[in-house]
C-alpha positions as CSV (number, residue, x, y, z in Angstrom):
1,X,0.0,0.0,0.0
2,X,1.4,3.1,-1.0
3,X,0.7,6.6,-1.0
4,X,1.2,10.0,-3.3
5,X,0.7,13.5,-1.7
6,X,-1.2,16.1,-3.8
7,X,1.0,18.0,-6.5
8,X,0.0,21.8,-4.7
9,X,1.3,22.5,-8.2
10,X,-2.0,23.0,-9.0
11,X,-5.4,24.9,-7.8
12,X,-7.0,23.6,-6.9
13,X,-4.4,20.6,-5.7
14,X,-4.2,17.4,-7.9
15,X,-3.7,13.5,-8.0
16,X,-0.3,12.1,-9.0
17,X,1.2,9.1,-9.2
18,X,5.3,8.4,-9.4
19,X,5.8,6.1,-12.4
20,X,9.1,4.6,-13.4
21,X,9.6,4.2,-17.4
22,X,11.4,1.3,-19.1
23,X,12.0,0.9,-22.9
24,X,12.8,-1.8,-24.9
25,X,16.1,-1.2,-24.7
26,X,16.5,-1.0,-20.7
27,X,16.6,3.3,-20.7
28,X,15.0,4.0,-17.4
29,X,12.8,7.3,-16.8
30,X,11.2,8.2,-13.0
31,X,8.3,10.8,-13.5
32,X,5.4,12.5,-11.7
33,X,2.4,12.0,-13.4
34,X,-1.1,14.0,-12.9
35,X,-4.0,11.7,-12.9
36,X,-6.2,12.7,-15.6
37,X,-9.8,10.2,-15.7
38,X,-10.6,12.5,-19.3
39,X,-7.3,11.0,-20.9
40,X,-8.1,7.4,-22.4
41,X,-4.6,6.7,-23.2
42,X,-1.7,5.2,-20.8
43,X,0.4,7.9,-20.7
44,X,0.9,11.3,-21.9
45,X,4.8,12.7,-22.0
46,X,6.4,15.8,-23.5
47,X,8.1,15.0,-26.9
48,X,11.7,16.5,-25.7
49,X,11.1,13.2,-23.0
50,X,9.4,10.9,-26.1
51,X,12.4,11.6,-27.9
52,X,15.1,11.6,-25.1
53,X,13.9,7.4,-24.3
54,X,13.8,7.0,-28.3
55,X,10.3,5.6,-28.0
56,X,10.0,6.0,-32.2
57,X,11.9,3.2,-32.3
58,X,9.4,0.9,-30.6
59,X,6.6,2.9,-32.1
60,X,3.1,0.5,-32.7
61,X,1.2,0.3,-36.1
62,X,-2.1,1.8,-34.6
63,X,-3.0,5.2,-35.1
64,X,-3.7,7.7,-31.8
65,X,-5.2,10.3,-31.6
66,X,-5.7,13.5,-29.3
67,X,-7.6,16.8,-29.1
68,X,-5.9,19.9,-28.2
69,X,-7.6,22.5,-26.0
70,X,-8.3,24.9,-28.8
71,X,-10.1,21.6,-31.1
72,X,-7.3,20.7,-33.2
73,X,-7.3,17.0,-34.0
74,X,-3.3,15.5,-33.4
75,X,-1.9,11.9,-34.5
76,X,-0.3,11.0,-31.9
77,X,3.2,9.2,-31.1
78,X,2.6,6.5,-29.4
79,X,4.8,3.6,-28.3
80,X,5.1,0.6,-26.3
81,X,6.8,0.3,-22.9
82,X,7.4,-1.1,-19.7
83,X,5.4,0.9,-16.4
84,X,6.8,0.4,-12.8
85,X,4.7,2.0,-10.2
86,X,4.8,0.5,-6.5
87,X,6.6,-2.7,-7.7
88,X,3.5,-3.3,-10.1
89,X,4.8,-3.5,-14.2
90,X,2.5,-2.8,-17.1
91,X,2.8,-3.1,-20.7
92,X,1.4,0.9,-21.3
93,X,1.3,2.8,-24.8
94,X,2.9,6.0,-24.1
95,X,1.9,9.0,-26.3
96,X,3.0,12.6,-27.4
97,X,3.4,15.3,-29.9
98,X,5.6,18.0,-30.7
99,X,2.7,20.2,-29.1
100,X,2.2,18.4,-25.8
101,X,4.3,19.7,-22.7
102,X,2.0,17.4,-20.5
103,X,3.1,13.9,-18.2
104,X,-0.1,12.6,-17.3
105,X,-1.6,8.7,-15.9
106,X,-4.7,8.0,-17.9
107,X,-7.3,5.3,-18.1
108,X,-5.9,2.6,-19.7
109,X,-3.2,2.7,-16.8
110,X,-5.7,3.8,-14.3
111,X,-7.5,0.9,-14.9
112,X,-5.0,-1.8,-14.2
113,X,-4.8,-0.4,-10.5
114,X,-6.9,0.0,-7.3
115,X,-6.7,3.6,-6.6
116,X,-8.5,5.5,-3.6
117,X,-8.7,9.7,-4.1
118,X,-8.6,10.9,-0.3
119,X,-9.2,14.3,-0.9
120,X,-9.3,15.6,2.5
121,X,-5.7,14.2,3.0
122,X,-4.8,15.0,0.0
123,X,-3.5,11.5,-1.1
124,X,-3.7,9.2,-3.5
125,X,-3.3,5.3,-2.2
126,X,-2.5,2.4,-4.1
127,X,-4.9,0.1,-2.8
128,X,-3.3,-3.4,-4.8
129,X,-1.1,-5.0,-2.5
């Protein structure tokens, strides 16, 4: 059982969740990541980051896509890779764009977890082992 303070980052304050990223080829990335219910995806990153772990190279043949805030469609980049979080691993598509500046957790990893929102404490608590 584990637990995340609030990211006061935020107004008002948010969810997060501490992920740890692995490629294909072993690069390693430790992140925050705002817990975001609206995103279906697995995980959003900025593209400086996408690029940084070379995720193009493990790219999938699906198509993404996203919805900026102004109602521009985006394909997304999206790749395959290994999620840490709490000693649980996931196989999670992680997604970007040239115009995304954004790390967020969405559904499809969201989903693979037990997670309790404990607003007044401002925590969120992995509920899975």
């Amino acid at each position: 059982m584990r637990k995340f303070k609030y990211s006061k980052d935020h107004k008002p304050s948010a969810p997060i969740i501490k992920a740890l990223i692995i490629t294909a080829r072993g690069r390693k990335y430790e992140l925050e990541l705002l817990v975001d219910i609206g995103f279906s995806g697995g995980i959003l990153i900025p593209y400086n980051l996408y690029e940084e772990l070379k995720l193009a190279l493990f790219e999938v043949p699906e198509k993404y896509y996203g919805i900026l805030p102004i109602g521009v469609p985006i394909t997304l980049h999206t790749a395959l890779a290994k999620v840490v979080i709490d000693g649980l691993e996931f196989k999670i598509h992680i997604h970007s764009h040239p115009l995304i500046n954004k790390k967020l957790a969405g559904r499809e990893l969201l989903n693979k977890m037990k997670i309790l929102l404990n607003g007044p404490m401002e925590e969120l608590e992995l509920l899975n082992k």
